[in-house]
Biopython code that builds the backbone (N, CA, C, O; Angstrom):
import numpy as np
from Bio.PDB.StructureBuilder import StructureBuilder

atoms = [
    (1, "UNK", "N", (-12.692, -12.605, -2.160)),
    (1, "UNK", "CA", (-13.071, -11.218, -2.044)),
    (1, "UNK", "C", (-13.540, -10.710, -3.399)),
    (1, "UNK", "O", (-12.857, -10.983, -4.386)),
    (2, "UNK", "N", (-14.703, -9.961, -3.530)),
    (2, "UNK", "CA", (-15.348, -9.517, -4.318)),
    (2, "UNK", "C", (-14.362, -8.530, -4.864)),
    (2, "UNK", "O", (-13.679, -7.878, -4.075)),
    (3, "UNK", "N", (-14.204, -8.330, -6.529)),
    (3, "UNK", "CA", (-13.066, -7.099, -6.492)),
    (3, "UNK", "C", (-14.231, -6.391, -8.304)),
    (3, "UNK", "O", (-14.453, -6.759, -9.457)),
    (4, "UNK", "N", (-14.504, -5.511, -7.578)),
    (4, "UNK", "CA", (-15.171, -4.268, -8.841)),
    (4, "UNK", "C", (-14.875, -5.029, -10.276)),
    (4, "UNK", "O", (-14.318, -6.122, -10.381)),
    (5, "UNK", "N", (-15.218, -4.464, -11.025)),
    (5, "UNK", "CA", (-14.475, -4.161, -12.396)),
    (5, "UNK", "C", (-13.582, -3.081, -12.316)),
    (5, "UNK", "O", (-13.644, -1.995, -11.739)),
    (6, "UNK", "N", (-12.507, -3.766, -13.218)),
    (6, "UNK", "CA", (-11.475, -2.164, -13.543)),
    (6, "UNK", "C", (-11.654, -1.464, -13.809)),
    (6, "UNK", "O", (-11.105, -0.519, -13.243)),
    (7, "UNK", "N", (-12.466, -1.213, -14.779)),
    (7, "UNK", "CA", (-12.922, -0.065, -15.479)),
    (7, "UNK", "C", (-13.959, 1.067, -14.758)),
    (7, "UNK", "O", (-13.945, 2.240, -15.131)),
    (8, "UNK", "N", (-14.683, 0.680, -13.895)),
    (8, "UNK", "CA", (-15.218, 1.219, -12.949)),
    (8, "UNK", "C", (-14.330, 1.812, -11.669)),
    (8, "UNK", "O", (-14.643, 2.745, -10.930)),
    (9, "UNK", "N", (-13.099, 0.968, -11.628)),
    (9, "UNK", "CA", (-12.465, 2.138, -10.268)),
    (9, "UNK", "C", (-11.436, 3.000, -11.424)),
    (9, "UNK", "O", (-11.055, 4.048, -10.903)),
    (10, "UNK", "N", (-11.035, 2.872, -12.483)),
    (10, "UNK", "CA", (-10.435, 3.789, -13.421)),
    (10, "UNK", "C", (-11.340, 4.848, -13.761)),
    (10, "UNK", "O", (-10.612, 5.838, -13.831)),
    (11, "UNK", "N", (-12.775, 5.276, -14.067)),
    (11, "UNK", "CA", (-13.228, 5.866, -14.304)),
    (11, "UNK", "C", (-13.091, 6.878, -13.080)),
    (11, "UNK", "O", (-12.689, 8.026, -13.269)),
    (12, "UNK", "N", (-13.493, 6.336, -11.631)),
    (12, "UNK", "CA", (-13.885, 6.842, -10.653)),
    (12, "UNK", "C", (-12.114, 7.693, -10.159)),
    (12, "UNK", "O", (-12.136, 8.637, -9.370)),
    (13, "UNK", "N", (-11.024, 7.289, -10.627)),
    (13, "UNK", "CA", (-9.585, 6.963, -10.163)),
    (13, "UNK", "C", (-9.425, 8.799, -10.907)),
    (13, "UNK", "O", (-9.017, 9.797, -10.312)),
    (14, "UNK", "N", (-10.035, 8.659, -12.715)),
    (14, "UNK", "CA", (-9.659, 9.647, -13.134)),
    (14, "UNK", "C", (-11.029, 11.081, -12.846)),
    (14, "UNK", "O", (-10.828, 12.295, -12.841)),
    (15, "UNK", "N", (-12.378, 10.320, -12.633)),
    (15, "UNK", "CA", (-12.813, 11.503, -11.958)),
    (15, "UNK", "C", (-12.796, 12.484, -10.730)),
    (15, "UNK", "O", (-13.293, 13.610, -10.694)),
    (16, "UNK", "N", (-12.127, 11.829, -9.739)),
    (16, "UNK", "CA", (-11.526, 12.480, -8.624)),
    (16, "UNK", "C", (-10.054, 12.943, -8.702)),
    (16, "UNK", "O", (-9.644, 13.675, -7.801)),
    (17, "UNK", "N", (-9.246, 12.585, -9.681)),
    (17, "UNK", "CA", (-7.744, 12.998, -9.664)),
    (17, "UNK", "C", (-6.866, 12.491, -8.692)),
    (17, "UNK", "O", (-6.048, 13.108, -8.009)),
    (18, "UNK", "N", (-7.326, 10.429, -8.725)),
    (18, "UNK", "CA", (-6.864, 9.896, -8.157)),
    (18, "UNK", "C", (-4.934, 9.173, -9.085)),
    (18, "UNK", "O", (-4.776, 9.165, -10.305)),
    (19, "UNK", "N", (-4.382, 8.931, -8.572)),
    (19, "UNK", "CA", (-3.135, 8.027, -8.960)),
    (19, "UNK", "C", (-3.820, 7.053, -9.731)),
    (19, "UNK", "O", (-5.011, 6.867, -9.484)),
    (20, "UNK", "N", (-3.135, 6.255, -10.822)),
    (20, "UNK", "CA", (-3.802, 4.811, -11.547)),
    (20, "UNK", "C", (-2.539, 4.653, -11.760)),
    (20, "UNK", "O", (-2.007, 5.441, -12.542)),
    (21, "UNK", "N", (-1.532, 3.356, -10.979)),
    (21, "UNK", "CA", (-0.531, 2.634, -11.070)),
    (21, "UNK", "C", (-0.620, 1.558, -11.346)),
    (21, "UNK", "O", (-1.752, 1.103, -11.179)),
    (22, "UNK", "N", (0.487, 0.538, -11.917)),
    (22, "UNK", "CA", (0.551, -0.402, -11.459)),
    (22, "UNK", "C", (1.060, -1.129, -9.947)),
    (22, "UNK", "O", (2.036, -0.676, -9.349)),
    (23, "UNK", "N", (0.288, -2.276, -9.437)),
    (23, "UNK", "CA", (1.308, -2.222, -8.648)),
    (23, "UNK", "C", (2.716, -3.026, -8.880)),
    (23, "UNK", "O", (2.756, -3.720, -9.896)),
    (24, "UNK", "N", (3.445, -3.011, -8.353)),
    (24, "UNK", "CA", (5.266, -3.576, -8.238)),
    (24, "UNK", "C", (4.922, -4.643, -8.427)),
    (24, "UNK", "O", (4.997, -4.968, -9.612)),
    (25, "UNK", "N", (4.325, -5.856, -7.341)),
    (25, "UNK", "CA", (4.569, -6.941, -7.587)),
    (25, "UNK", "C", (3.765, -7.988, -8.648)),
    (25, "UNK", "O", (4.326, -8.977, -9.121)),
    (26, "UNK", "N", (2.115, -7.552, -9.001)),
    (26, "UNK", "CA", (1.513, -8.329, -9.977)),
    (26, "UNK", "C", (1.406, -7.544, -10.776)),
    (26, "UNK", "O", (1.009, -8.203, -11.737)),
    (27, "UNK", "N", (1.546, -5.695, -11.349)),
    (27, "UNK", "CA", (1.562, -5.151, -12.312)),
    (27, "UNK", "C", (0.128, -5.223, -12.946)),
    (27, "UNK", "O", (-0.109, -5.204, -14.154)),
    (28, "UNK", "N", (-0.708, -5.301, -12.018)),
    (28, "UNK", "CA", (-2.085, -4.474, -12.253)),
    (28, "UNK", "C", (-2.600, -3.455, -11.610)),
    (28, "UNK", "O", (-2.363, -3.233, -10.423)),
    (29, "UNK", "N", (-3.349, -2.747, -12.339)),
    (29, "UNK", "CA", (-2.941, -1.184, -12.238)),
    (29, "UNK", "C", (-4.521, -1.293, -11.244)),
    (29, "UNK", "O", (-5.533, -1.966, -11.441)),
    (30, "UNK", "N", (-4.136, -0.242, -10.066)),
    (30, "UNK", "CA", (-4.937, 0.251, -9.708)),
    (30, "UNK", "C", (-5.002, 1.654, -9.060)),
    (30, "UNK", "O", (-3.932, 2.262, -9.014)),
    (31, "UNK", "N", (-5.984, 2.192, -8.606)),
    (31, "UNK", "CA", (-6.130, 3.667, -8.145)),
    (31, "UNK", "C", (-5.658, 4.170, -6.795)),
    (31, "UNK", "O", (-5.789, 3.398, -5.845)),
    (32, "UNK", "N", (-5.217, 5.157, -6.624)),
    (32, "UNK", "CA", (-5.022, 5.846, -5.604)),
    (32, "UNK", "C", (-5.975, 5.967, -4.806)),
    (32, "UNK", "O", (-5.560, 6.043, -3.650)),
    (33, "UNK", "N", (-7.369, 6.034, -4.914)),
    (33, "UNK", "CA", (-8.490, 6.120, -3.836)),
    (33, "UNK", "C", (-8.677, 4.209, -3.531)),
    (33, "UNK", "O", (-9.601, 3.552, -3.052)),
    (34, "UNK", "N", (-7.622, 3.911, -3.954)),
    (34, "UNK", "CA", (-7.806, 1.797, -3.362)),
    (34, "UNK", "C", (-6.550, 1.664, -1.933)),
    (34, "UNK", "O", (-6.467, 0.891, -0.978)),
    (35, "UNK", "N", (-5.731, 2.811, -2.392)),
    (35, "UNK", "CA", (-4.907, 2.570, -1.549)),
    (35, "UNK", "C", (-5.484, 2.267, -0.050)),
    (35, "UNK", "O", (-6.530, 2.756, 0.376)),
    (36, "UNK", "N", (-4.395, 1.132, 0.885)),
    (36, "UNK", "CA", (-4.501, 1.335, 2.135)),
    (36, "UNK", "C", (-3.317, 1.604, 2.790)),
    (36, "UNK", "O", (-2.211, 1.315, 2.335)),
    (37, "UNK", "N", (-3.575, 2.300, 4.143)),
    (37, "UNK", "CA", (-2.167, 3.027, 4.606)),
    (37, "UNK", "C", (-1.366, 2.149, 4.912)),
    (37, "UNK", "O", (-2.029, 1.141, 5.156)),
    (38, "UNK", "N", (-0.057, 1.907, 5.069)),
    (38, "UNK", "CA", (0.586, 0.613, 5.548)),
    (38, "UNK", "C", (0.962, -0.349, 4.522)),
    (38, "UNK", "O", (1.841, -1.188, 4.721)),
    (39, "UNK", "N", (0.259, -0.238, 3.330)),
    (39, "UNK", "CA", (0.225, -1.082, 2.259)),
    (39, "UNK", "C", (0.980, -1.183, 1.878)),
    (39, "UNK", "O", (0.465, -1.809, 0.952)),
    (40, "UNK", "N", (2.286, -1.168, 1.541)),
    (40, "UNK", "CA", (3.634, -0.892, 0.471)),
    (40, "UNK", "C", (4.621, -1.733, 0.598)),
    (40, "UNK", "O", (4.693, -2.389, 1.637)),
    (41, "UNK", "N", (5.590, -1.893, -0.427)),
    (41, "UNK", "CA", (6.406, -2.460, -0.860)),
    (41, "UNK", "C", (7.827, -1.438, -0.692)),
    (41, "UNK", "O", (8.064, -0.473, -1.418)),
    (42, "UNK", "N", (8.725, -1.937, 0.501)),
    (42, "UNK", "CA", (9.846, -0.810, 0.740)),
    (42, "UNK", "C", (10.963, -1.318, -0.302)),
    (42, "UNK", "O", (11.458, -2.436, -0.447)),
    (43, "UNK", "N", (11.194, -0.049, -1.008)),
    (43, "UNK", "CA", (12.677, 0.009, -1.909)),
    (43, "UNK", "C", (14.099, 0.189, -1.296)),
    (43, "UNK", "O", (15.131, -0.432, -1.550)),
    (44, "UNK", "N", (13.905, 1.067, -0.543)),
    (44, "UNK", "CA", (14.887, 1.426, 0.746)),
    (44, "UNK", "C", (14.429, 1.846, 2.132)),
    (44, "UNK", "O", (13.240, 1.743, 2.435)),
    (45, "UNK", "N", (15.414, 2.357, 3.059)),
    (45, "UNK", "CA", (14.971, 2.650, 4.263)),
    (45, "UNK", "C", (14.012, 4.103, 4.385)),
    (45, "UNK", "O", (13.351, 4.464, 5.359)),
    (46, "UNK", "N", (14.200, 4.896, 2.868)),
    (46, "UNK", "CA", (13.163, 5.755, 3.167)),
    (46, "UNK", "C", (11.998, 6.044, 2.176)),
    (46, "UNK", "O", (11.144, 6.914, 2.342)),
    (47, "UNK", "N", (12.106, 5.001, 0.889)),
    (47, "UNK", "CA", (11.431, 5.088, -0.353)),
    (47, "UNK", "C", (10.853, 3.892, -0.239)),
    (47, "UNK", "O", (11.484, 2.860, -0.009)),
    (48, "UNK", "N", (8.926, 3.999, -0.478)),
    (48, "UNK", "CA", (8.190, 3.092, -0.284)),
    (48, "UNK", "C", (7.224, 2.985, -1.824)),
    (48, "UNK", "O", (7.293, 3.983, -2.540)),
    (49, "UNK", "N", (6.353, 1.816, -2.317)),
    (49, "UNK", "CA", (5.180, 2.183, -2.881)),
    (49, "UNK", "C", (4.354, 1.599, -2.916)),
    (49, "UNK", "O", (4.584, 0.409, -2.699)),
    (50, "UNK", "N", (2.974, 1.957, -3.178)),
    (50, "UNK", "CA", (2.287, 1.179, -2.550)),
    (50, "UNK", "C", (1.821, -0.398, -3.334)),
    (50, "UNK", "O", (1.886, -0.662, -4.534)),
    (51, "UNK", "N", (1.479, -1.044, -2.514)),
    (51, "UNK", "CA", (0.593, -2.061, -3.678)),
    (51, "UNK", "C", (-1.265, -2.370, -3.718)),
    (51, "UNK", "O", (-2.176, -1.954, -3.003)),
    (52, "UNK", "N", (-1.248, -2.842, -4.330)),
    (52, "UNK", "CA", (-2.848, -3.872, -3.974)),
    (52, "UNK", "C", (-3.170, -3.923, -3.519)),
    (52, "UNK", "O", (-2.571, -3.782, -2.453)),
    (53, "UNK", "N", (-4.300, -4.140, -3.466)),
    (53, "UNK", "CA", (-4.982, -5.094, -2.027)),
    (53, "UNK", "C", (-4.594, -6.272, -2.039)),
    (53, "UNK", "O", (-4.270, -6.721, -0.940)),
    (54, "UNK", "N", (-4.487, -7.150, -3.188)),
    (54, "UNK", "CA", (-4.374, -8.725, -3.326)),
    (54, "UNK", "C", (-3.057, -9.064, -3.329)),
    (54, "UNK", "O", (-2.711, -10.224, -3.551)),
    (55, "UNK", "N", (-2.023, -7.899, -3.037)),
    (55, "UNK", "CA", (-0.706, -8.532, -2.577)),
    (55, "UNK", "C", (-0.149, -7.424, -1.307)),
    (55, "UNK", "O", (0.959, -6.906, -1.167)),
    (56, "UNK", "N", (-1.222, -7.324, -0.588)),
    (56, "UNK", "CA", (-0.676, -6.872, 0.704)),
    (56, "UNK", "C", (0.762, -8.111, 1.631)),
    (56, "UNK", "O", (1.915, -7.945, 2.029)),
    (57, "UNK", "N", (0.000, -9.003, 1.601)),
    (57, "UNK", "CA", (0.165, -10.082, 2.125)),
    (57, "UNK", "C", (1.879, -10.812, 1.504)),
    (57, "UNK", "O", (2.742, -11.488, 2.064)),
    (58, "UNK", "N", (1.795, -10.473, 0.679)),
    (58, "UNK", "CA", (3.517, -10.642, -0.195)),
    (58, "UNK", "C", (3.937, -9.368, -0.159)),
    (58, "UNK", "O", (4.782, -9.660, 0.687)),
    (59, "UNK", "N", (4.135, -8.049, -0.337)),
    (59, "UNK", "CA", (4.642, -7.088, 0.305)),
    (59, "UNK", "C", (5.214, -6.986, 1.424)),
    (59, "UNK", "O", (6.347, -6.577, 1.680)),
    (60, "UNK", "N", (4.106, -7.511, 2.350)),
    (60, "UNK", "CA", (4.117, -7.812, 4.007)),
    (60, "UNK", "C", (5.512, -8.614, 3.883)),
    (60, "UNK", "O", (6.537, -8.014, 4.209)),
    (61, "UNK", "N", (5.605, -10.143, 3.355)),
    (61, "UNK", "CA", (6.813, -10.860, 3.532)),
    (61, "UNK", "C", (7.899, -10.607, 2.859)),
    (61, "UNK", "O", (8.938, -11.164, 3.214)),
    (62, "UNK", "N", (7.902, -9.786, 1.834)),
    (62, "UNK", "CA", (9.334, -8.885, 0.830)),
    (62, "UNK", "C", (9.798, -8.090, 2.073)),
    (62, "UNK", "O", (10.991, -8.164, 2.365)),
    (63, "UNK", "N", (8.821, -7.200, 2.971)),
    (63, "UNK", "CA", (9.578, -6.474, 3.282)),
    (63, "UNK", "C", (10.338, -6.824, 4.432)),
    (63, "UNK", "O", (11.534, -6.594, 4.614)),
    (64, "UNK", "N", (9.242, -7.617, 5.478)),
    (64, "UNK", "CA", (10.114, -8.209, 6.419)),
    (64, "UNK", "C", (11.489, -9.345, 6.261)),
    (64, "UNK", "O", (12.320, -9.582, 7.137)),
    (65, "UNK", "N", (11.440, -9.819, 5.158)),
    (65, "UNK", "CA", (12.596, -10.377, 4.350)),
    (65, "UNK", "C", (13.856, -9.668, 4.134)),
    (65, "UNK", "O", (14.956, -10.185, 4.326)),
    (66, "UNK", "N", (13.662, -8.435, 3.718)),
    (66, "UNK", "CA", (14.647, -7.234, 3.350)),
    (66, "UNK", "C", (14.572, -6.004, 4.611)),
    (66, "UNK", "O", (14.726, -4.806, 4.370)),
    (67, "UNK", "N", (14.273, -6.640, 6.146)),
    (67, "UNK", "CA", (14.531, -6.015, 7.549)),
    (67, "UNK", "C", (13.398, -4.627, 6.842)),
    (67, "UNK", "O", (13.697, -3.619, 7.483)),
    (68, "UNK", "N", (12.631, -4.387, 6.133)),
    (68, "UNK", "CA", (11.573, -3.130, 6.098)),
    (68, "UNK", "C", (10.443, -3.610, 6.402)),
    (68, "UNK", "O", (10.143, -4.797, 6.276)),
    (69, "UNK", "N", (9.515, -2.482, 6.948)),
    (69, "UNK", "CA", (9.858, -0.528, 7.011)),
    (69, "UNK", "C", (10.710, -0.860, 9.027)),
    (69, "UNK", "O", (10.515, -1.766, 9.838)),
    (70, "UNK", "N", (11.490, 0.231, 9.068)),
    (70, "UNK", "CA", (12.280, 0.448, 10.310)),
    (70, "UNK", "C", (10.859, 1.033, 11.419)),
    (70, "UNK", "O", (10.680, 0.860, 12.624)),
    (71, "UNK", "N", (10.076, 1.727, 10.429)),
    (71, "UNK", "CA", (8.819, 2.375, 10.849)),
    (71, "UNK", "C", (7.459, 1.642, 10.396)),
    (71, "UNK", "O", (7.225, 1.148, 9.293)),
    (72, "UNK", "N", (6.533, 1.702, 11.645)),
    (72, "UNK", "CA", (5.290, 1.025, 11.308)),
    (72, "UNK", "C", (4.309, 2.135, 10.825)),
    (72, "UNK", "O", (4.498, 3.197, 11.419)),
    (73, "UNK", "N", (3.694, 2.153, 10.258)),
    (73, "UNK", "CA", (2.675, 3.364, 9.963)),
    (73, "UNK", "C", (1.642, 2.366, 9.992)),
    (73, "UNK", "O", (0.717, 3.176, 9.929)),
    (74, "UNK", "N", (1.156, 1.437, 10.030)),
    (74, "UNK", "CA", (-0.473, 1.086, 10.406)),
    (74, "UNK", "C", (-0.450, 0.747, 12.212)),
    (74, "UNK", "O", (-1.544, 0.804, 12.775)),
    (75, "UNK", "N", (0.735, 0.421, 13.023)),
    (75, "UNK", "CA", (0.285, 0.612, 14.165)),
    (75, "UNK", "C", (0.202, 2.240, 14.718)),
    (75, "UNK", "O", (0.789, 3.294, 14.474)),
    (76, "UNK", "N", (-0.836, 1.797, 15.563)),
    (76, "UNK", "CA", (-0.662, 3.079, 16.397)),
    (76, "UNK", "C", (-0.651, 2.924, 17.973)),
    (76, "UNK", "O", (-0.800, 1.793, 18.436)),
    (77, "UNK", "N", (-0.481, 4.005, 18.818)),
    (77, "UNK", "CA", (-0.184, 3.937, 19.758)),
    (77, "UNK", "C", (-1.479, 4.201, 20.996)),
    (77, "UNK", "O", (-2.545, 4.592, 20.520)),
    (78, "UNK", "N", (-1.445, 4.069, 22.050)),
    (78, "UNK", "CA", (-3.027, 3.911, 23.020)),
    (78, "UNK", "C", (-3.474, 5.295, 22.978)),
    (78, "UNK", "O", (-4.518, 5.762, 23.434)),
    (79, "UNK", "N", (-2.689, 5.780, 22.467)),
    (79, "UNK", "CA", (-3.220, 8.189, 22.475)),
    (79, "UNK", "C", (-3.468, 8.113, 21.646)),
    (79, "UNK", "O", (-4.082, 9.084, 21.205)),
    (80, "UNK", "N", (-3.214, 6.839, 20.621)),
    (80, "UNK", "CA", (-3.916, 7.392, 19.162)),
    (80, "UNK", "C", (-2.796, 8.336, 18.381)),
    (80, "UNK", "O", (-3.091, 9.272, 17.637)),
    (81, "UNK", "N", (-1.646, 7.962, 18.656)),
    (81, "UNK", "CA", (-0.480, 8.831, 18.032)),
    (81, "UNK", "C", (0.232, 7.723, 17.399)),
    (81, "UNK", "O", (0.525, 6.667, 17.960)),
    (82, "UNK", "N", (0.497, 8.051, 16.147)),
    (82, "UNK", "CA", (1.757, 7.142, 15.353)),
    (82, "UNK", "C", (3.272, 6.841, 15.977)),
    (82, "UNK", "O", (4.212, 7.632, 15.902)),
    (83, "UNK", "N", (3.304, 5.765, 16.496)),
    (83, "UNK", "CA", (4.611, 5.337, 17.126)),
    (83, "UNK", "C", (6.104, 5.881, 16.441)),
    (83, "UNK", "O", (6.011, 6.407, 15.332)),
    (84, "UNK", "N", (7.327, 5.784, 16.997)),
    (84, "UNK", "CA", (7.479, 6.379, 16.269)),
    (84, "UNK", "C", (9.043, 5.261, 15.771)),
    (84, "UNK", "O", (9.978, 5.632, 15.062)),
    (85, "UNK", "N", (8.897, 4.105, 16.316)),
    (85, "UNK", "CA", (9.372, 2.766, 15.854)),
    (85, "UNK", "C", (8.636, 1.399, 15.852)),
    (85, "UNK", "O", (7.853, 1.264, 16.793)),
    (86, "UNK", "N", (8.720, 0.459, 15.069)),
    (86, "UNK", "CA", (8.185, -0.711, 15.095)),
    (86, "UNK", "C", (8.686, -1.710, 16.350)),
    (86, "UNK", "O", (8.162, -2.812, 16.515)),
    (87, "UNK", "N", (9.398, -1.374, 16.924)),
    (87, "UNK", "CA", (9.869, -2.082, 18.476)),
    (87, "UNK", "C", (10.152, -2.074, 19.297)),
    (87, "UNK", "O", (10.274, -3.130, 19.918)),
]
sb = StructureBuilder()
sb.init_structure("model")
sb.init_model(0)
sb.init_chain("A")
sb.init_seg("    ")
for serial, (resi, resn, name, xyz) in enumerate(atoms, 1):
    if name == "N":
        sb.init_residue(resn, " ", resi, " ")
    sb.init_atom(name, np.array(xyz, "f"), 0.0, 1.0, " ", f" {name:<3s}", serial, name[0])
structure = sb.get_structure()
């Protein structure tokens, strides 16, 4: 996957008054307008954050490892309404 230069989504991160984090698990920083919904790394049952794009995929297995999220926020439901459990 093609991934920008940094410096180009930092510019763009601080001209919109986006977030510029690192993320948790590889500790490269990226912007709040990169985020995707669903994306995160759960700390507890109600404190989440987000990560990467390039470690969705290890997030994904931390959390199901450590029984998180109790809640799905990237499925949705056939009305098009956010479920309001993962099972």
């Amino acid at each position: 996957m093609f991934y920008k230069p940094r410096f180009l989504h930092r510019c763009w991160a601080f001209l919109r008054g986006h977030a510029w984090i690192p993320c948790p698990i590889c500790k490269r920083r990226f912007g709040g307008h990169e985020r995707i919904p669903g994306a995160e790394l759960w700390i507890t049952e109600r404190d989440s954050v987000s990560v990467c794009r390039r470690c969705i995929d290890a997030a994904e297995e931390t959390n199901a490892a450590n029984g998180y999220p109790r809640v799905s926020r990237r499925a949705a439901t056939s009305a098009g309404e956010k479920p309001t459990s993962a099972s």
